[in-house]
C-alpha positions as CSV (number, residue, x, y, z in Angstrom):
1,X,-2.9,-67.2,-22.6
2,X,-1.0,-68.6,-19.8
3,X,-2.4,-70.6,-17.0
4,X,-2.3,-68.1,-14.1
5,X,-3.0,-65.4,-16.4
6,X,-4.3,-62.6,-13.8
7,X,-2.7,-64.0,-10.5
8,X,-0.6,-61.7,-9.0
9,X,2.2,-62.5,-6.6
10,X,4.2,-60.3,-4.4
11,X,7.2,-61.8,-3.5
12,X,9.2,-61.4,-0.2
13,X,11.1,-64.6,-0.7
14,X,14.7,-64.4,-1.3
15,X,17.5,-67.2,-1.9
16,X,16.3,-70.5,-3.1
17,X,12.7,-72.3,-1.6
18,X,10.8,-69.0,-2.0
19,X,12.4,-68.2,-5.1
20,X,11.8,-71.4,-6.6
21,X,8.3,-71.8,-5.8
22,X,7.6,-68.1,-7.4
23,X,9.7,-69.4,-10.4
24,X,7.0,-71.8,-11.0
25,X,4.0,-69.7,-10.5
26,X,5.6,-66.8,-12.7
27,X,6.5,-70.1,-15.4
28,X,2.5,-70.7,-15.6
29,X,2.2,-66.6,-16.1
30,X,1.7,-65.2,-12.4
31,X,2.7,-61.7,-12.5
32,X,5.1,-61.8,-9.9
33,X,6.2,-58.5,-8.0
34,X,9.9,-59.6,-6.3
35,X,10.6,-57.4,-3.7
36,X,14.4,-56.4,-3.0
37,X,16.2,-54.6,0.0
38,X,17.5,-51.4,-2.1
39,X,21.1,-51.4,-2.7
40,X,21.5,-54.9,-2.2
41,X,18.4,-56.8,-3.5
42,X,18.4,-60.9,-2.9
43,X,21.5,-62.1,-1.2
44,X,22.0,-64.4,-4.5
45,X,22.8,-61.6,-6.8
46,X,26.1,-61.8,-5.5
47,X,26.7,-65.2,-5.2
48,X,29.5,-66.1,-7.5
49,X,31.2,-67.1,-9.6
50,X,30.2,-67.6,-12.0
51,X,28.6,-64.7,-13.1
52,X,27.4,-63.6,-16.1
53,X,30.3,-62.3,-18.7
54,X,29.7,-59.0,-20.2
55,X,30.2,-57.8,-23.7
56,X,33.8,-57.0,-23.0
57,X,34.4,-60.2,-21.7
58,X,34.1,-59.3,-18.2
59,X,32.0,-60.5,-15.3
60,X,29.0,-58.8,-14.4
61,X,27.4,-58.2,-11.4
62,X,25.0,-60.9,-12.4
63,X,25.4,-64.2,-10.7
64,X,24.6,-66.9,-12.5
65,X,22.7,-68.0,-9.1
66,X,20.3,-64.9,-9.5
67,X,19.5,-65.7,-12.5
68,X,18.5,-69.3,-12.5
69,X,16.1,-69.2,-9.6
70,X,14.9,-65.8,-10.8
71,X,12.6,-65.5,-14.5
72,X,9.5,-64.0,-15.6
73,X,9.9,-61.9,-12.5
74,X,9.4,-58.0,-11.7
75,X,11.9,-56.2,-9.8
76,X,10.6,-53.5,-7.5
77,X,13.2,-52.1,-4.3
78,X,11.5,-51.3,-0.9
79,X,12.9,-51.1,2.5
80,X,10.7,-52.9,4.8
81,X,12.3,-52.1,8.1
82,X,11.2,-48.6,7.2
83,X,7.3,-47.6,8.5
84,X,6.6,-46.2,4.6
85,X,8.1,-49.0,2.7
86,X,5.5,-51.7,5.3
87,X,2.8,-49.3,4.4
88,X,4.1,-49.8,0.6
89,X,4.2,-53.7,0.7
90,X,0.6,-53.7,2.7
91,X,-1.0,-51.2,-0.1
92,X,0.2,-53.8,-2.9
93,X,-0.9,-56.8,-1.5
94,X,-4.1,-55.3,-1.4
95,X,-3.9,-55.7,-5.2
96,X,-2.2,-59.5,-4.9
97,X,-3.6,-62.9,-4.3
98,X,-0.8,-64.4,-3.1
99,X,1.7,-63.5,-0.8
100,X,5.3,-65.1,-0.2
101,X,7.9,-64.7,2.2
102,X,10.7,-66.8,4.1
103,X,11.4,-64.7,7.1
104,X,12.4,-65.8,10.3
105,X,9.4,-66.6,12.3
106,X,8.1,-63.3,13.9
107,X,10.3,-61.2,11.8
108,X,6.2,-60.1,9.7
109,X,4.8,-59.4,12.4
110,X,7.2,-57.1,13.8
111,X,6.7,-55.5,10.5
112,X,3.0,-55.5,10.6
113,X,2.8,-58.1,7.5
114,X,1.8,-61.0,8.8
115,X,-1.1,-63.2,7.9
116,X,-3.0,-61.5,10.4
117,X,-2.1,-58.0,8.6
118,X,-2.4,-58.7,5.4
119,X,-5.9,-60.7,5.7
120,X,-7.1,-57.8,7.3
121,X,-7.0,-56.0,4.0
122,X,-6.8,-58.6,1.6
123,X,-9.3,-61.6,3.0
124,X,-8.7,-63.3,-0.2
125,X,-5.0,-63.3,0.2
126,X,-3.3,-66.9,-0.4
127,X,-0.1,-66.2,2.1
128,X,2.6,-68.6,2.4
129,X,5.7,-68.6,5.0
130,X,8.8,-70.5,4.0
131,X,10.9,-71.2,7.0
132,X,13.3,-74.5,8.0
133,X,11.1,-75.7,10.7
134,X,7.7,-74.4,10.7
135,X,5.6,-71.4,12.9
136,X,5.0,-74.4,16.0
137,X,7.3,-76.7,17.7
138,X,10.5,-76.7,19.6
139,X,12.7,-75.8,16.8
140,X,10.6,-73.3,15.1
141,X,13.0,-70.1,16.1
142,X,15.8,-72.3,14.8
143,X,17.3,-70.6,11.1
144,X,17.2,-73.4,8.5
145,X,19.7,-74.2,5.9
146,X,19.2,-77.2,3.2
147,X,22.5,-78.3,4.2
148,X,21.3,-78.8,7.7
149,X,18.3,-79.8,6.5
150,X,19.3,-83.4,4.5
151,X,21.2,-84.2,7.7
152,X,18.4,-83.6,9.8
153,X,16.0,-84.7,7.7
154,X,17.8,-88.0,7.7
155,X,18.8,-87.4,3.6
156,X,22.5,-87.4,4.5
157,X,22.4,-90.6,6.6
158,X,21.1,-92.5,3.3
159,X,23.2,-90.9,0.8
160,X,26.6,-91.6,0.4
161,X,28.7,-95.0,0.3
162,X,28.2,-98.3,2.4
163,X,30.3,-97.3,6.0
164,X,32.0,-101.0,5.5
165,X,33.3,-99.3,2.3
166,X,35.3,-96.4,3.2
167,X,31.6,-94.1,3.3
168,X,30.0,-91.6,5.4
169,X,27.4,-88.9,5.2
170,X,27.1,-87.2,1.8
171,X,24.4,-84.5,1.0
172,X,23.0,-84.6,-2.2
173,X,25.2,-82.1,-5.1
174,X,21.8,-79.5,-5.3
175,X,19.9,-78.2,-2.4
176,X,17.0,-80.5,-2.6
177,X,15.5,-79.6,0.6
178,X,15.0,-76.0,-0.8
179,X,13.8,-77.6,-4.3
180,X,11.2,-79.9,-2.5
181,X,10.0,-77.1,-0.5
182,X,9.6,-74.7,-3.1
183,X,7.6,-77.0,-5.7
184,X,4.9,-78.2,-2.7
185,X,5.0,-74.4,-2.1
186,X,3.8,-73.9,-5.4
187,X,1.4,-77.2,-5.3
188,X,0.1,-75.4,-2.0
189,X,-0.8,-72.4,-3.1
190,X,-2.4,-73.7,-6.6
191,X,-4.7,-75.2,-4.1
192,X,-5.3,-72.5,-2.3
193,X,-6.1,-70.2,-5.4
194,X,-8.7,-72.9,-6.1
195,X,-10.3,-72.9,-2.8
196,X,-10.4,-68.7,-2.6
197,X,-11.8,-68.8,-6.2
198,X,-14.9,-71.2,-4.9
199,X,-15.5,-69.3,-1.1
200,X,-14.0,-65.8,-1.6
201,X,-11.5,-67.2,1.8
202,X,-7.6,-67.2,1.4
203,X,-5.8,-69.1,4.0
204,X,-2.5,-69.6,5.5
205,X,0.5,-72.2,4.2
206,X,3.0,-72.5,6.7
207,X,5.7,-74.4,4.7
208,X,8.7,-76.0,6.5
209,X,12.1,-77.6,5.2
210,X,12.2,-80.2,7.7
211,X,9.0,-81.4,7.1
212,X,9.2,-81.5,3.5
213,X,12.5,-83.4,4.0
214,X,11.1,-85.8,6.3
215,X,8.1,-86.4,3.5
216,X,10.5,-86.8,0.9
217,X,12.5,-89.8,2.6
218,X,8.9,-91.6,0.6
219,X,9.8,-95.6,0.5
220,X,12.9,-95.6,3.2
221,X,11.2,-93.3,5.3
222,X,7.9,-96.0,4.9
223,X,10.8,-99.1,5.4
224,X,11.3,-97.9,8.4
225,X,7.9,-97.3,9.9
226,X,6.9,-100.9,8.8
227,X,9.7,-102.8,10.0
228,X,11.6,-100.9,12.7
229,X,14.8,-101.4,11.2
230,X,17.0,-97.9,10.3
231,X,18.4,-98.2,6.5
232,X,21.4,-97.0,6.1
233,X,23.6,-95.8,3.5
234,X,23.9,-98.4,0.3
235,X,26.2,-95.9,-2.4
236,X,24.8,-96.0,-5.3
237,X,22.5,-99.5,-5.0
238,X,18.8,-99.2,-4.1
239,X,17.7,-100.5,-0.9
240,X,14.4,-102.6,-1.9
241,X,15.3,-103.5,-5.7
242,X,18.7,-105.7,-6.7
243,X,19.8,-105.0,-9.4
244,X,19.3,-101.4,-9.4
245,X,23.0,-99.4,-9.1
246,X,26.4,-97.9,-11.0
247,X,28.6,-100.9,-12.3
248,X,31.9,-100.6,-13.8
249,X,32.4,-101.7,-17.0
250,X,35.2,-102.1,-19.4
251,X,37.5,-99.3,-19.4
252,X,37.1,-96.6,-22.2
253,X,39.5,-96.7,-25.0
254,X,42.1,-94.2,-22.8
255,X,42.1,-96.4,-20.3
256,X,39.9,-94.1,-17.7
257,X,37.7,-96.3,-16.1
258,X,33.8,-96.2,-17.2
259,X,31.0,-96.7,-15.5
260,X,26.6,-97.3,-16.6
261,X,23.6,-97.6,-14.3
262,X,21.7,-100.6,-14.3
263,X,18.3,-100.2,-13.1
264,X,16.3,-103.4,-13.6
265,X,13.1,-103.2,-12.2
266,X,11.2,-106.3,-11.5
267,X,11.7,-110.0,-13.1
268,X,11.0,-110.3,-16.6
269,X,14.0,-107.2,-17.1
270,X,16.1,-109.3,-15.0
271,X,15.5,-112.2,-17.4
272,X,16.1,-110.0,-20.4
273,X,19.7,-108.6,-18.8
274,X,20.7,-112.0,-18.0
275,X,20.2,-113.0,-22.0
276,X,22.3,-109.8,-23.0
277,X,24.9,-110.8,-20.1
278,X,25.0,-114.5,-21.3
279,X,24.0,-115.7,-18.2
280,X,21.0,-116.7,-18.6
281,X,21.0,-119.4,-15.9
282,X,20.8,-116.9,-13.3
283,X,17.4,-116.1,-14.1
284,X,16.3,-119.5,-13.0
285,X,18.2,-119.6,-10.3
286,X,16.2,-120.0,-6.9
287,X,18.2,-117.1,-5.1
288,X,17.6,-114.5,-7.8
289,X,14.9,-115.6,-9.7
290,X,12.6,-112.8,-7.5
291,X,13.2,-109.5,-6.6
292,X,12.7,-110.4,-3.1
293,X,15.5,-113.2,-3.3
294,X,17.8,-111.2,-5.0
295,X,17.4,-108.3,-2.4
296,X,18.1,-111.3,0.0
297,X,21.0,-112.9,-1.9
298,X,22.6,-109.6,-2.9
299,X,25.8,-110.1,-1.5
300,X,26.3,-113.0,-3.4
301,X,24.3,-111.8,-6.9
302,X,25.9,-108.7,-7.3
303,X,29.9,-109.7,-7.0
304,X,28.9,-112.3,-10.5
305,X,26.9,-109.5,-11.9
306,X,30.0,-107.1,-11.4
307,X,32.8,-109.6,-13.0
308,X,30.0,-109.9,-16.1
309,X,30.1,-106.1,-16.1
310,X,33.4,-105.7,-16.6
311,X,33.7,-107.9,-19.6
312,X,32.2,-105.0,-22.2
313,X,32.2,-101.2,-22.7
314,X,30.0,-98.5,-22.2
315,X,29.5,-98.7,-26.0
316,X,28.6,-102.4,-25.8
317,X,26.6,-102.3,-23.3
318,X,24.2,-99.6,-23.0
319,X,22.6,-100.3,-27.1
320,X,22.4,-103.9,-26.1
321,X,20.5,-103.4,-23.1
322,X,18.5,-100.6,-24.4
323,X,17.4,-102.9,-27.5
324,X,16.5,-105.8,-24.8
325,X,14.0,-102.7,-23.2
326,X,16.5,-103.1,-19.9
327,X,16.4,-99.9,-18.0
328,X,20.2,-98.8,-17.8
329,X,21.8,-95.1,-18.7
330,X,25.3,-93.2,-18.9
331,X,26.5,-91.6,-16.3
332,X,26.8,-87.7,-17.9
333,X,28.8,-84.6,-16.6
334,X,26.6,-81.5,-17.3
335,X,28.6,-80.6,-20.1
336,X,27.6,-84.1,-21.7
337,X,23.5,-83.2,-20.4
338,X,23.0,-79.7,-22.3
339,X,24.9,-81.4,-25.5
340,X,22.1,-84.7,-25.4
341,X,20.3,-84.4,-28.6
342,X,17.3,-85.4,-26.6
343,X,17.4,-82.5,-24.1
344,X,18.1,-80.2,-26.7
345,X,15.1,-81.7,-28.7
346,X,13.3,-81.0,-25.1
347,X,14.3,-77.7,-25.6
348,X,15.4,-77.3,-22.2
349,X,17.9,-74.6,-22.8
350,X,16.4,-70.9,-23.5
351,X,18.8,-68.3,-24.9
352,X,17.5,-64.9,-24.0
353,X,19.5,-61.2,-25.5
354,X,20.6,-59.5,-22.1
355,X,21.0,-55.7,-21.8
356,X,24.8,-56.7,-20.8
357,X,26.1,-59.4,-22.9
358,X,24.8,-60.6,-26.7
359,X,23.2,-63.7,-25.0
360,X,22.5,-65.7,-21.6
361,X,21.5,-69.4,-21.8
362,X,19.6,-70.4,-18.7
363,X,17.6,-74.3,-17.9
364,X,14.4,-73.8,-19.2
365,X,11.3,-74.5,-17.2
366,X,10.1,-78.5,-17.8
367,X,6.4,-77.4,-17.6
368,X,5.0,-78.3,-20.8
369,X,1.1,-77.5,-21.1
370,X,-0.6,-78.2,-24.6
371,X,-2.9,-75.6,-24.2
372,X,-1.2,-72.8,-21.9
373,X,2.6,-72.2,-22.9
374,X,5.1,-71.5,-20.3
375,X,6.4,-67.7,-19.8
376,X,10.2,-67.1,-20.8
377,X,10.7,-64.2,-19.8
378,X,14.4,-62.8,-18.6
379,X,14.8,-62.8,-15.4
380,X,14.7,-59.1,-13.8
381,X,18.3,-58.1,-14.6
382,X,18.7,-54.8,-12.8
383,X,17.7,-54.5,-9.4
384,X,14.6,-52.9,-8.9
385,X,14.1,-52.5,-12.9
386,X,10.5,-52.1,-12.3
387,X,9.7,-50.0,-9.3
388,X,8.3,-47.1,-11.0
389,X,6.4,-49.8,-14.0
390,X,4.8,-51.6,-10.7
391,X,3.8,-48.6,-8.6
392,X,2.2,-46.9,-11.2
393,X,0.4,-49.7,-13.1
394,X,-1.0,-51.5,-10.0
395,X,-1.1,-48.5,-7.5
396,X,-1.6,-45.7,-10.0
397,X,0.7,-43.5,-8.6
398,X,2.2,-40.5,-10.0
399,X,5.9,-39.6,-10.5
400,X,6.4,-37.2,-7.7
401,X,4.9,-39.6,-4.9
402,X,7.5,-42.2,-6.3
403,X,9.9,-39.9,-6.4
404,X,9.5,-38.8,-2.9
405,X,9.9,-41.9,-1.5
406,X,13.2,-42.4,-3.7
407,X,14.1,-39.1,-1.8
408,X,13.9,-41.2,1.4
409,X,15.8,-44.6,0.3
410,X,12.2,-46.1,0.8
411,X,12.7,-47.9,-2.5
């Protein structure tokens, strides 16, 4: 058994904050119907490279994209600017209790599946909209990209190096904005389920980038309510703890230079790092022997701490530290994460047989319930692979009506 064993989800979501959230649900074994624009299907089925090699050593029309934001996933084709394939999509969500989509605003209605639509038939129906900015306020017509998002958002102007060092606005290196918005999505609509399952009464999420963004700025976005004062961006240090950032260290044995983290979280680590660093004078000292005084003093604190640094490698460091119960860590490419013995232990890495190559390793969900085991299923990898499974399992319809609406490009 799986934990949403008998939910089903029909999907209108495509690209990334829709996709993810019906990831998850389909993870915790939602039987999620994706529905793709025949011919084309989600625009991320062709964004590459890379894409997926074949047997002969070729790429395949499978983006690696597709296929990571995709799994455990149905593929069913209908054309939903066409009056037979909105009929379709309202006749299967009578059979769905959740409903997904990241439209422009308006764009349902126009084709009669809006909340208003779909509860009509379905009153039970948990229906979530996905948009950058949300169904009310100035901006809500507005498309919404992540990348816009983090700068709006205010993630780009605290991400990136100190402006007195050469710095400026960076956004994060994965779309976060989409990420965030996908997994409240999912929290969302979990809730949702639980509430229709106690009254018999969906209800309506209306799910924005920007506002997830704006939630997600957690202690800076707090800083700034409390005191007024506008952080800005610190590189790689953290605003309210000293010493908590990258420091060089010695340089590896080719000479490249190296780098760790050093994340020490409140006094008694402090104490411990300055034993391993041989300072241990600077624990007692008056301007760092508190967080708050080191936050104060860090212009002074952190050019000693960076000399200290320098005196050792990576190799010295980072055991010493760890044995002292210092927070601290490597700084790993992802060639260097999948080959960690711990996240292979993890098993986050799943290697599935695909119809067109002899394997396909994807990130493995991080869900780990004792009791109700995550799906891993491949994601869908031709498009609209299940049309005919879907229609007649959850519609019960026959070949020729399927095929008659093949006839028409309907699906």
């Amino acid at each position: 058994m799986n934990a949403l064993d008998g939910i089903r989800v029909l999907d209108l979501s495509r690209v990334l904050a829709g996709p993810w959230c019906t990831q998850t649900l389909a993870d915790l074994g939602a039987d999620v119907i994706k529905i793709e624009r025949p011919g084309t299907g989600d625009d991320t089925r062709t964004w590459g490279p890379p894409f997926l090699k074949g047997r002969d050593g070729q790429d395949t029309a499978e983006a690696a994209y597709y296929l990571g934001t995709n799994r455990n996933k149905r593929s069913v084709t209908c054309d939903i600017a066409q009056p037979e394939g909105q009929a379709l999509v309202r006749e299967l969500a009578k059979h769905c209790d959740v409903f997904v989509e990241n439209f422009k605003v308006g764009d349902m209605a126009r084709y009669g599946l809006d909340y208003g639509s779909i509860r009509a038939i379905n009153p039970r129906i948990v229906y979530c909209s996905v948009t950058g900015f949300g169904q009310t306020g100035p901006y809500r017509e507005r498309a919404g990209y992540d990348y816009a998002i983090q700068g709006m958002g205010g993630l780009m102007s605290i991400t990136g190096e100190r402006d007195d060092l050469g710095g400026g606005p960076q956004k994060v290196g994965v779309a976060v904005a989409d990420l965030f918005t996908g997994m409240y999505s999912t929290v969302g609509i979990l809730a949702a389920l639980r509430h229709a399952e106690r009254t018999g009464e969906g209800q309506y999420l209306d799910m924005a980038l920007l506002d997830v963004q704006t939630a997600m700025l957690a202690n800076l976005g707090a800083n700034y309510l409390v005191s007024g004062k506008v952080p800005g961006r610190a590189g790689n240090a953290h605003q309210n703890i000293v010493p908590y950032q990258v420091f060089e260290v010695a340089p590896a044995e080719d000479g490249s230079k190296d780098h760790i983290i050093l994340a020490v979280g409140n006094d008694g680590q402090f104490a411990k790092f300055c034993q391993v660093a041989g300072r241990p004078e600077l624990a007692s000292d008056a301007r760092f022997a508190k967080n708050q005084d080191r936050v104060r003093n860090r212009a002074v604190l952190v050019p000693m701490l960076e000399d200290v640094m320098k005196t050792r490698r990576k190799h010295e460091w980072l055991p010493a530290l760890e044995a002292a119960k210092v927070p601290c860590g490597a700084i790993n490419n992802l060639a260097e994460v999948f080959a960690d013995p711990h996240v292979q232990s993890r098993g986050m890495v799943h290697q599935w047989r695909h119809p067109l190559a002899d394997s396909l390793n994807l990130v493995a969900s991080p869900l780990k319930l004792g009791g109700t085991p995550v799906r891993t299923d491949l994601p869908p990898p031709l498009l609209g692979q299940h049309t005919e499974q879907v229609l007649g399992e959850v519609l019960g319809w026959d070949a020729a009506r399927i095929a008659a609406l093949r006839a028409k490009e309907v699906i």
